[in-house]
C-alpha positions as CSV (number, residue, x, y, z in Angstrom):
1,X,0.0,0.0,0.0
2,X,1.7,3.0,-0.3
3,X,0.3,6.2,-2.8
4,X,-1.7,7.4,-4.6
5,X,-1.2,9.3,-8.0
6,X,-3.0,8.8,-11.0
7,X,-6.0,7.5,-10.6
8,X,-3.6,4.7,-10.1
9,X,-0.9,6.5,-8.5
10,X,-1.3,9.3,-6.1
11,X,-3.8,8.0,-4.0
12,X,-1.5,5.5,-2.3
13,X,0.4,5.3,0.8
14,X,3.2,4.7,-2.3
15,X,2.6,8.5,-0.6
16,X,2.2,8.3,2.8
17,X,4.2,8.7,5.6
18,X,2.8,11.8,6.8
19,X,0.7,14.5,6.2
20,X,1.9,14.9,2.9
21,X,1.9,11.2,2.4
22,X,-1.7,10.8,3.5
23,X,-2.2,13.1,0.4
24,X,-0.3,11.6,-2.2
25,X,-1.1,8.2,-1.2
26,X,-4.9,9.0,-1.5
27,X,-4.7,11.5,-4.8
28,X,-2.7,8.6,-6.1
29,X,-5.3,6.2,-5.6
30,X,-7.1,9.3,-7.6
31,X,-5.2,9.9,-10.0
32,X,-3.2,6.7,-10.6
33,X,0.3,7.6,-10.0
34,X,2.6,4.7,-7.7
35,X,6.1,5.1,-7.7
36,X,6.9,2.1,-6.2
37,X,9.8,-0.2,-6.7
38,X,11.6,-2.7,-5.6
39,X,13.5,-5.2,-6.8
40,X,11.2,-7.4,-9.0
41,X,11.3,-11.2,-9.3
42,X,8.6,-10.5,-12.2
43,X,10.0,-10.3,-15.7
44,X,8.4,-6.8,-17.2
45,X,5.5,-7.5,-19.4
46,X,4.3,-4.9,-22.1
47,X,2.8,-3.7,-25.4
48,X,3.6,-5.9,-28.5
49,X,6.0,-4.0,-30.0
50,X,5.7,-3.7,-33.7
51,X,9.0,-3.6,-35.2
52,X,12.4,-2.2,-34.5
53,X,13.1,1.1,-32.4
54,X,13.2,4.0,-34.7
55,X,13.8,7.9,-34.2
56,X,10.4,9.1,-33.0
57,X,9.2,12.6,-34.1
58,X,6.4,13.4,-31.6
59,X,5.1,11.2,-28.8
60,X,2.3,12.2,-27.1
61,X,1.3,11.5,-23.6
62,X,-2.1,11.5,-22.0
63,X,-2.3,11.6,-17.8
64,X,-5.3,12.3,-16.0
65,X,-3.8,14.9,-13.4
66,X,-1.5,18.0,-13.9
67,X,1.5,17.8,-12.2
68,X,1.3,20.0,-8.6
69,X,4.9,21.2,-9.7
70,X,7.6,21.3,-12.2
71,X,10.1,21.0,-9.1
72,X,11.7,17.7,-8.1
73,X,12.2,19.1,-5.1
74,X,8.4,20.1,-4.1
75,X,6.8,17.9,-6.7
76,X,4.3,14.9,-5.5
77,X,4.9,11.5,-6.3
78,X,2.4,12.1,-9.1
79,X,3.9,14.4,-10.4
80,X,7.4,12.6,-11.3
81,X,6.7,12.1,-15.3
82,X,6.9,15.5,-16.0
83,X,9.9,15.8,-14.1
84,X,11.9,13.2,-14.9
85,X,12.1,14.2,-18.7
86,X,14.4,17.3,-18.2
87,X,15.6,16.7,-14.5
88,X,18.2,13.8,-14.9
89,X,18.0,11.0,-11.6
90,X,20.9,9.6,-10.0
91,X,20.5,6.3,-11.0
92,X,17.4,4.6,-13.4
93,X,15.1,2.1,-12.8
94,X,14.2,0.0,-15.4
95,X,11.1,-1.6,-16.7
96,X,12.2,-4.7,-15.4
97,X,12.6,-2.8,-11.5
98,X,16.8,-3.3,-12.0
99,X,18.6,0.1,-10.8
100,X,20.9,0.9,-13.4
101,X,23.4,4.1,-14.1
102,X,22.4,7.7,-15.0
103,X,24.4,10.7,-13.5
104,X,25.9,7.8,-11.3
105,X,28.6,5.7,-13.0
106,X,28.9,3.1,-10.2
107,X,27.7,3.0,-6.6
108,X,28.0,0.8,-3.6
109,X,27.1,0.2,0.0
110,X,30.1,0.8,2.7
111,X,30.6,-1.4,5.0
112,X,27.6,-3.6,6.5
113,X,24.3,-2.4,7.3
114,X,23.2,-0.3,4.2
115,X,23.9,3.2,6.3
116,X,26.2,4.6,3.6
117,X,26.4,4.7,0.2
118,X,29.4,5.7,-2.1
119,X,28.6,7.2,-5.6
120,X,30.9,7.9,-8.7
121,X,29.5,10.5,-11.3
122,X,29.6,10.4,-15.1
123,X,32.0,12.5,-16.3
124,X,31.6,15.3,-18.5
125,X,27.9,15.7,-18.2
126,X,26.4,19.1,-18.5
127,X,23.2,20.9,-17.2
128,X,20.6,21.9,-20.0
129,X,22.2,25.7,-18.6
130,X,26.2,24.9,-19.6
131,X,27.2,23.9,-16.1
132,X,29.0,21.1,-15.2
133,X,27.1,18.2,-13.2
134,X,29.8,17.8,-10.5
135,X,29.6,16.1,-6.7
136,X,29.1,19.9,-5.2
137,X,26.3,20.2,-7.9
138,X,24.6,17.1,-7.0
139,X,24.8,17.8,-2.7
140,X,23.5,20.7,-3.2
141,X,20.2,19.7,-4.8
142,X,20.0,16.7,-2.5
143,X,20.4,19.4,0.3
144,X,17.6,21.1,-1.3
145,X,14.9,18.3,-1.7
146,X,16.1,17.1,1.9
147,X,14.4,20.8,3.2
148,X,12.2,21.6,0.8
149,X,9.6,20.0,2.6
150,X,8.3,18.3,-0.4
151,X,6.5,15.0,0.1
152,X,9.7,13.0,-0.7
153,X,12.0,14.7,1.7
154,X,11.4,12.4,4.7
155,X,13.7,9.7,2.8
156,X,16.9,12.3,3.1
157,X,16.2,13.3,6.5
158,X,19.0,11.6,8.1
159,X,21.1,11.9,5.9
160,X,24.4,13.5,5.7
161,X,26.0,14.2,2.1
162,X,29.5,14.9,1.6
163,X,31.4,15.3,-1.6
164,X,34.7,13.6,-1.5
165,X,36.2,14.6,-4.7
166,X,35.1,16.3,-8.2
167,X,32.3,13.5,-9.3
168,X,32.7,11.5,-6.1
169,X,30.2,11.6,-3.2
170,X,28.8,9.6,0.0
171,X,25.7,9.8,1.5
172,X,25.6,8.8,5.1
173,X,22.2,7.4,6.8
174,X,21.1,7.4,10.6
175,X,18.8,4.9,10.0
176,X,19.6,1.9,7.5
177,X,18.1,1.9,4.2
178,X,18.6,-0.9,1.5
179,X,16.8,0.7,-1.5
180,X,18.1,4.6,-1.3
181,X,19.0,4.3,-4.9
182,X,15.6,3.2,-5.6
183,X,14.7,6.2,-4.5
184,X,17.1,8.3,-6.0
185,X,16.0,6.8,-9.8
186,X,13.6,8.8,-12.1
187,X,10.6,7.4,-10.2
188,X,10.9,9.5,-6.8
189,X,11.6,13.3,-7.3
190,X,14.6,13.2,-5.0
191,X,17.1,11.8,-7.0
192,X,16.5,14.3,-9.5
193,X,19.3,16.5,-10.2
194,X,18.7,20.6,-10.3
195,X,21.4,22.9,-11.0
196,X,23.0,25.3,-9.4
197,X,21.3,27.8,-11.3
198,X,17.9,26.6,-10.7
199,X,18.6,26.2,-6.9
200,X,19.4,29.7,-6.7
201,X,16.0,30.7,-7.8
202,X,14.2,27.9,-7.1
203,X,10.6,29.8,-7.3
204,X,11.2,29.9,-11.0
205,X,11.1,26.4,-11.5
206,X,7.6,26.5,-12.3
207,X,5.4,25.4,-15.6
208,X,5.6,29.2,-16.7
209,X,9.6,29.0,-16.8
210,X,12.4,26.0,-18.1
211,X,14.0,23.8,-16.4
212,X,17.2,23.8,-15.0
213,X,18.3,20.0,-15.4
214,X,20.7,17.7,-17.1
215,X,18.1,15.7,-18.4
216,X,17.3,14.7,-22.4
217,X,14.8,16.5,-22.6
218,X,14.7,20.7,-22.3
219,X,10.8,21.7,-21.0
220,X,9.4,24.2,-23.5
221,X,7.5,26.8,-21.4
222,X,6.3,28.9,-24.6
223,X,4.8,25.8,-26.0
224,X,2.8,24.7,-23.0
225,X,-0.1,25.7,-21.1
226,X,-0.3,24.8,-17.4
227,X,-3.2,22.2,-16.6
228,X,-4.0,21.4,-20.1
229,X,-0.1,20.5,-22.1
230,X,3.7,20.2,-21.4
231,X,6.0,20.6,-24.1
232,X,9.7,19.4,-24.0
233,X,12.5,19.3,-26.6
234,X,15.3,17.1,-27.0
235,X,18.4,18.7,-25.0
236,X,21.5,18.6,-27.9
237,X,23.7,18.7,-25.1
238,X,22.7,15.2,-23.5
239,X,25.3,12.8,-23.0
240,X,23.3,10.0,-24.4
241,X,21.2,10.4,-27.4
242,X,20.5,6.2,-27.7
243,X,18.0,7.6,-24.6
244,X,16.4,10.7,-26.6
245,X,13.7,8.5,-28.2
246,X,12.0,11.7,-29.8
247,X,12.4,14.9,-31.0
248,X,9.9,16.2,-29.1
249,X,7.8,15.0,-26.0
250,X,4.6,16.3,-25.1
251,X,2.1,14.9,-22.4
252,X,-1.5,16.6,-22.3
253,X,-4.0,16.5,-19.5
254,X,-6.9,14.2,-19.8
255,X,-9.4,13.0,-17.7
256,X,-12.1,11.4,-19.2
257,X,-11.3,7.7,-20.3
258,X,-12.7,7.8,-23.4
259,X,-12.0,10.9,-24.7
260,X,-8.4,9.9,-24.0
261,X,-9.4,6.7,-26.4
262,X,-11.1,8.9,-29.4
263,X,-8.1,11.0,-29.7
264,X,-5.9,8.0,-29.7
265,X,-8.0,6.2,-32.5
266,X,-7.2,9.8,-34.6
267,X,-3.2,9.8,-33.5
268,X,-3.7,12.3,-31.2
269,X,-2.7,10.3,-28.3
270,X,0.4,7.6,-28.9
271,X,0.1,6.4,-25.1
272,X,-2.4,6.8,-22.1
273,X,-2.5,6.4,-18.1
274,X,-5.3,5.9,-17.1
275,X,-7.6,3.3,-15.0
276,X,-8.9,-0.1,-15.7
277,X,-12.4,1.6,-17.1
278,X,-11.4,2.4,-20.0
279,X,-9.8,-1.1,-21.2
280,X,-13.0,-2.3,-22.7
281,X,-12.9,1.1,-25.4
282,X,-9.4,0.8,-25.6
283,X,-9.2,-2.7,-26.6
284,X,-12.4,-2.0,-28.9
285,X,-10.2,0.3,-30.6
286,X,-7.2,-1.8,-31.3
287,X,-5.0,-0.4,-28.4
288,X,-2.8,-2.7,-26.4
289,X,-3.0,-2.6,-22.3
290,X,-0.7,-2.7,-20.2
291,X,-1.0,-3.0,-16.5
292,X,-0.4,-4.4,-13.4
293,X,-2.9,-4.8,-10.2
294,X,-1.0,-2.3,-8.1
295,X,-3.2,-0.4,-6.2
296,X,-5.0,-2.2,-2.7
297,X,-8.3,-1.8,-1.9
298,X,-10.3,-3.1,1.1
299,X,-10.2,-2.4,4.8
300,X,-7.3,-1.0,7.2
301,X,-8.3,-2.5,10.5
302,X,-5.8,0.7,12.5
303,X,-7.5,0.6,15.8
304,X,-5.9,-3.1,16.9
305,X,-5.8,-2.2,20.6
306,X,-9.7,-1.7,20.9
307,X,-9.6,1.8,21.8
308,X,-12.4,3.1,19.7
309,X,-13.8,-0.4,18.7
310,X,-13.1,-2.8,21.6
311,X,-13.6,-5.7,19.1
312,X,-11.3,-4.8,17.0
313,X,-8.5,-5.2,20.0
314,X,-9.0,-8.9,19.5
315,X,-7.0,-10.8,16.6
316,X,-9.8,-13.3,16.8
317,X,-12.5,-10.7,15.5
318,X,-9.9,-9.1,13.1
319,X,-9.4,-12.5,11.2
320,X,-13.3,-13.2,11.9
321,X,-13.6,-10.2,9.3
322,X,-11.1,-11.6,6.9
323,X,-13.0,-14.9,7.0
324,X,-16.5,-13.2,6.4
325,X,-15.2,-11.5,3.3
326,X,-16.1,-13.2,-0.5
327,X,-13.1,-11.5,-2.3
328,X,-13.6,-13.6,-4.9
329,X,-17.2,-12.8,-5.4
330,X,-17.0,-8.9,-4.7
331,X,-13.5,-8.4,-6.8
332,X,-15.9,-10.1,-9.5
333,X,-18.7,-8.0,-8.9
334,X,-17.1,-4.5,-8.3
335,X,-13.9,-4.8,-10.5
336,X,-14.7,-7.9,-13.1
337,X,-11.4,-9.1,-14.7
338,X,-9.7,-6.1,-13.5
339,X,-9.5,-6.9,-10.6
340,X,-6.9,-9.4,-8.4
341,X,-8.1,-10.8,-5.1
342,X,-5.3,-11.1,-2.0
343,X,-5.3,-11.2,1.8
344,X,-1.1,-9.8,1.4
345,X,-0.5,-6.2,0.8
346,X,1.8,-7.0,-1.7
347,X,1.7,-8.3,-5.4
348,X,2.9,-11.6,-6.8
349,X,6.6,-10.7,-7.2
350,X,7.0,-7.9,-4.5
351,X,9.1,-7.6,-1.9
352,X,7.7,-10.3,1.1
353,X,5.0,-12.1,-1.6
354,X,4.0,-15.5,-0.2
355,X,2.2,-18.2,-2.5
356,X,1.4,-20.0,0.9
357,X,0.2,-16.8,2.8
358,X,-2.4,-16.3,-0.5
359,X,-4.3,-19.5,0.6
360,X,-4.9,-17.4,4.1
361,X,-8.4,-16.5,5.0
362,X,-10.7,-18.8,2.3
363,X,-14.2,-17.2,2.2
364,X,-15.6,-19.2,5.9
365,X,-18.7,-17.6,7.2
366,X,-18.9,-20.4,9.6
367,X,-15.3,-20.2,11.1
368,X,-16.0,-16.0,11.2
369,X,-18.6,-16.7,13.1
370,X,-16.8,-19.6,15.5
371,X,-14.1,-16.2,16.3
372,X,-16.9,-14.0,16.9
373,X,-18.0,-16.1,18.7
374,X,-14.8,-17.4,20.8
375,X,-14.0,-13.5,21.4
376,X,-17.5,-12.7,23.1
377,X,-19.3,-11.8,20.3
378,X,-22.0,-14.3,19.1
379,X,-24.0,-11.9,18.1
380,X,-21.6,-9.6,16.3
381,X,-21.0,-5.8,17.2
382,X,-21.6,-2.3,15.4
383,X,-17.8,-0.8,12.9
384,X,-17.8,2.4,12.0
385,X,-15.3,2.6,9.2
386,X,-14.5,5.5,7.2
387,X,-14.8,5.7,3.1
388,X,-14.2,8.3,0.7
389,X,-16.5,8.9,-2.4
390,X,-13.7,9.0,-5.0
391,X,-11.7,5.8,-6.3
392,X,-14.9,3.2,-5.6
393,X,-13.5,3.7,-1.8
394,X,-17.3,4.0,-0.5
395,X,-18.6,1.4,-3.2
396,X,-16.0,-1.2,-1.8
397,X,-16.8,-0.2,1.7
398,X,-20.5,-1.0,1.0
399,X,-20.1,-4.4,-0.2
400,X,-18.0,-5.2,2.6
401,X,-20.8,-4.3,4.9
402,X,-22.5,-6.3,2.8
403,X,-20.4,-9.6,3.4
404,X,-19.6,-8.9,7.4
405,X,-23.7,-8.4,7.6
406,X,-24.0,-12.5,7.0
407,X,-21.8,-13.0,10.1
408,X,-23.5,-10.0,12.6
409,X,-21.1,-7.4,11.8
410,X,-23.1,-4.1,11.2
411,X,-20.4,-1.7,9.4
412,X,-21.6,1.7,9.4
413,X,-20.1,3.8,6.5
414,X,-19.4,6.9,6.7
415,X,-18.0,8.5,3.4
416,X,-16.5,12.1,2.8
417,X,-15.8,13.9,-0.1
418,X,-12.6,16.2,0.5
419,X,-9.6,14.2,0.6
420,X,-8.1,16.9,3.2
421,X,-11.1,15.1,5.2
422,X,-9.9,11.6,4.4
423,X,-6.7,11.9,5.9
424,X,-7.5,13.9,8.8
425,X,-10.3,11.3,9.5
426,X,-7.7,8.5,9.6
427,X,-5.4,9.9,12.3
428,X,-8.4,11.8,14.4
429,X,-8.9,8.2,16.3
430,X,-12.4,8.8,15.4
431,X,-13.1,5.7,12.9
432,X,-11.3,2.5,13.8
433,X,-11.8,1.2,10.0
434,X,-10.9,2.8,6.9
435,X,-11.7,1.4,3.5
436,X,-9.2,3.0,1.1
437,X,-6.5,2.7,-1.6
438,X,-2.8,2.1,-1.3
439,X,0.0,2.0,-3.9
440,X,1.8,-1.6,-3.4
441,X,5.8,-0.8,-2.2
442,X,8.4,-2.5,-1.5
443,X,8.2,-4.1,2.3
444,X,11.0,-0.8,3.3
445,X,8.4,1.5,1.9
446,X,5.3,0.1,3.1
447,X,6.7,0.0,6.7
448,X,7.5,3.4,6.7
449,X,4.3,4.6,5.1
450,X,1.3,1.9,6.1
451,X,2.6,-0.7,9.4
452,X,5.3,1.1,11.7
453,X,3.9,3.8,14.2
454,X,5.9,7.1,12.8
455,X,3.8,6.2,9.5
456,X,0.9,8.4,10.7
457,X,-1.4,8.6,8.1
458,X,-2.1,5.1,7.6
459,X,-1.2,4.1,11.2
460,X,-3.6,6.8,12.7
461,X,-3.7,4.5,16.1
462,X,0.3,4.0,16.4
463,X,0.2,0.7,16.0
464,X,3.4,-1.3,17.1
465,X,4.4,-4.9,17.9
466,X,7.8,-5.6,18.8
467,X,8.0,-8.5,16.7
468,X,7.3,-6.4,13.8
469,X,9.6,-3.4,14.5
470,X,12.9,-6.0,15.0
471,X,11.4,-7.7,11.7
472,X,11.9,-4.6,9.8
473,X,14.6,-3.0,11.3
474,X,17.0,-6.3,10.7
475,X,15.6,-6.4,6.7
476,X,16.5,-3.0,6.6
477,X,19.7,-3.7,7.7
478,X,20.3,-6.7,5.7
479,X,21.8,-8.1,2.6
480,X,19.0,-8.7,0.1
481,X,19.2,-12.3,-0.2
482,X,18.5,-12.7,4.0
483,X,16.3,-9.3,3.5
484,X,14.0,-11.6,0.9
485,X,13.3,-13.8,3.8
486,X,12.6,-11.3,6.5
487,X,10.2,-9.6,4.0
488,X,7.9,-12.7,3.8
489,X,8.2,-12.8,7.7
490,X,6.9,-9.4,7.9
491,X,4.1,-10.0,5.8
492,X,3.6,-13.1,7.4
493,X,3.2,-11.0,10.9
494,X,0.5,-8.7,8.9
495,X,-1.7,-11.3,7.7
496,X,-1.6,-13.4,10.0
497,X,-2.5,-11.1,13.0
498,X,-5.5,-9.7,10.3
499,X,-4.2,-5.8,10.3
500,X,-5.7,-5.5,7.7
501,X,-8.6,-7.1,5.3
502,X,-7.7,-6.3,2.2
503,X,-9.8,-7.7,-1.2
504,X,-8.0,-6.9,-4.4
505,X,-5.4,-5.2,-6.1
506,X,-6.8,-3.1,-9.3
507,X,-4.5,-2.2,-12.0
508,X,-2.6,1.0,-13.6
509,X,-3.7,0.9,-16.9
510,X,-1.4,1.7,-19.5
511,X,-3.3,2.2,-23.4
512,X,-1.4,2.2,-26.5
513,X,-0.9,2.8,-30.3
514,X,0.4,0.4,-33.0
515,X,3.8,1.3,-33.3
516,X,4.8,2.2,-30.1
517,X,7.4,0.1,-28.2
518,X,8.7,0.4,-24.4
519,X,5.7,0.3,-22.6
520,X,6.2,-2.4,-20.2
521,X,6.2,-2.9,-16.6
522,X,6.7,-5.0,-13.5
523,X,6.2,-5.7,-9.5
524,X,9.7,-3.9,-8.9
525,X,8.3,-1.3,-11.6
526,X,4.4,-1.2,-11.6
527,X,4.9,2.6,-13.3
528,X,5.8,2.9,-17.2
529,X,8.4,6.3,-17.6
530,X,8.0,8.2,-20.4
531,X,11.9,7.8,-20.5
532,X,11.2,4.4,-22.0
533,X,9.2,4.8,-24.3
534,X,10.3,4.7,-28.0
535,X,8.6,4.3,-32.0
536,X,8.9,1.3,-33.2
537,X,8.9,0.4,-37.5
């Protein structure tokens, strides 16, 4: 679970760790936006490509949201695409969820632990202003996202950077952390490289002035209009053309499904993020999908100590609800072959999946109401859970009232409209249920934004378990082959102790053209960059 952006992406804890989080984890869920990324054990699936790469002229982009910024620094998670075209990352992550080079030559961890991290620059790069990209250059605008209080900043916050030569640089951590350059690729705003130049007058770096990166791409302020399209030009000086798939990118606001879908049958559109609603049209009018069921819904069962809810304080009535719960039959009803029922917060091939934790919590009325009924509540109780009328959160929370009705569990709904209301509503101790949306993570990410107490938004109650917390502070801490394993054992400690009830993951849909290649995607990279994308012949 993590944000939310897109419809698919910003509405997700993938944002989430805070106030800020709350709101990018649920305007992902809106607007379809999740970073997310781990490593993948997924190979990438994707478009058909047509024939071999070619030079590209124009492509043309369609998202459903305009981007809250044209900063890296201040920029949500859902607003990363329009970024990451002229802002050049630290490293890359690929379709396939592999972290390769970009303004990073080579990189390692130091030591044991994963507190520090040693990077090597690419020598001779250049900003899109003339300046050189050099370890001073590169400090600074990590010093700048770390207190520019953007929603992103939180990962840097203990961290010390210190250039230790021209194009040579360390980045020492308080706290371990074994994906940092995951989240200094294209996909997280961070690890987006501003000049000098633009740091100096950072105010400027809006959609009415250009950019100030070393990206391949130059944004084209006289050829754009904010909230409707954004206009960028390939940078001449970039230090690797094979990467500047176009001439020119542009990527245009759209939110209606279909209209996204006419203008793609005229060529209007090459390529469009949108949700699972508008596959039927799209594949109607020859456009390949491409997707993966990234984005959680069901029910976030925060008050486990019973302070609100007494019942709820009882692992017995927690897994009574995941019991009670037809996932197959409401996925089916609500989402049809969109949809992906699970009882794990993660997708097949994330960080901590389990095939043997999927066959938790069959659909048993009877053995839901044998744990009611063992806890001292044969006769079920009254949940007051809180929706939201965006995303099908309140449609979801109704049919799960529906199923926990069969088994004496009255859920009373109560659904707001203003997202500002949604996350205040989750950390108020008010509701001790939430239905809602979250971005699947890696298990690092999710722990910081959804399970561990500092991640407020989604933890409104502070849940903690000391089993849990030493769980995720040795992964954290630990080489990814032993990290693998104590992944699954977190999310084993999740579902088995029912913190959640969660019924299906829905995808990030992905539409596209004949003749369009690179459009793939995968667990460790659910989120197709633009950077990828190329014409095929």
């Amino acid at each position: 679970m993590h944000r939310f952006d897109s419809p698919a992406r910003r509405l997700t804890p993938r944002a989430h760790r805070t106030a800020r989080t709350g709101l990018i984890a649920v305007c992902a869920a809106l607007s379809l936006t999740l970073t997310a990324c781990g490593g993948s054990k997924n190979a990438a699936t994707g478009a058909k490509d047509t024939g071999k790469a070619v030079p590209g002229d124009t492509l043309t982009v369609a998202e459903q949201q305009a981007p809250t910024a044209l900063n890296p620094g201040t920029a949500d998670l859902g607003s990363v695409d329009f970024t990451m075209l002229s802002y050049e990352s630290l490293f890359y992550l690929s379709p396939e969820g592999k972290v390769e080079p970009a303004l990073a030559k080579s990189w390692k961890y130091v030591g044991s632990g994963n507190t520090e991290l040693s990077i090597t620059l690419r020598p001779g790069v250049k900003f899109s202003d003339g300046t050189a990209v050099t370890a001073d250059a590169v400090k600074a605008s990590l010093e700048y996202a770390k207190k520019a209080q953007g929603n992103q900043a939180h990962y840097l916050t203990d961290a010390t950077i210190t250039a230790t030569g021209p194009l040579a640089l360390t980045i020492k951590l308080a706290k371990a952390n074994p994906i940092l350059p995951t989240l200094l690729t294209q996909s997280y705003g961070i690890g987006q490289i501003i000049s000098a130049k633009g740091l100096a007058d950072a105010k400027s770096l809006t959609p009415t002035k250009t950019s100030q990166g070393a990206g391949p791409y130059i944004y084209q302020p006289s050829d754009s209009v904010a909230g409707d399209h954004y206009t960028y030009t390939a940078n001449p000086d970039y230090y690797d053309k094979s990467k500047q798939h176009y001439k020119k990118i542009v990527i245009r606001i759209v939110q209606n499904g279909q209209t996204a879908v006419n203008a793609m049958k005229t060529g209007q559109i090459d390529v469009y993020k949108g949700d699972y609603t508008s596959a039927s049209s799209a594949k109607s009018a020859g456009m390949s999908t491409v997707g993966l069921p990234v984005i959680l819904q069901g029910l976030s069962l925060i008050d486990r100590k019973g302070e609100v809810s007494k019942p709820l304080g009882d692992v017995r009535v927690r897994q009574a609800i995941n019991y009670a719960i037809d996932r197959e039959a409401v996925t089916k009803a609500l989402l049809g072959s969109s949809g992906t029922p699970t009882v794990q917060t993660v997708i097949k091939g994330g960080d901590g999946y389990s095939d043997e934790l999927a066959k938790e919590y069959p659909y048993d009325p009877a053995k839901a109401k044998q744990l009611l009924k063992e806890a001292g509540y044969p006769d079920g109780f009254t949940l007051p859970v809180l929706a939201a009328t965006f995303v099908g959160f309140d449609t979801m929370a109704q049919a799960i009232a529906g199923q926990l009705s069969k088994v004496g569990i009255k859920v009373k709904v109560t659904a707001v409209t203003s997202i500002t209301s949604f996350v205040e509503n989750q950390t108020n101790k008010k509701y001790p249920a939430v239905s809602g949306g979250f971005t699947e993570e890696p298990m690092y990410l999710e722990g910081l934004d959804l399970f561990m107490p500092g991640s407020k938004v989604f933890n409104g109650f502070g849940s903690s378990a000391p089993e849990l917390t030493s769980l995720f502070n040795k992964a954290a801490a630990a080489e990814p082959a032993e990290r693998a394993e104590l992944d699954q054992q977190m999310q084993e400690y999740l579902v088995k102790n029912a913190w959640y009830a969660p019924v299906a993951f829905t995808p990030v849909n992905y539409y596209v053209r004949p003749g369009i290649g690179g459009v793939k995607v995968s667990a460790g990279a659910p989120f197709v960059s633009p950077l990828a994308i190329y014409a095929t012949k």
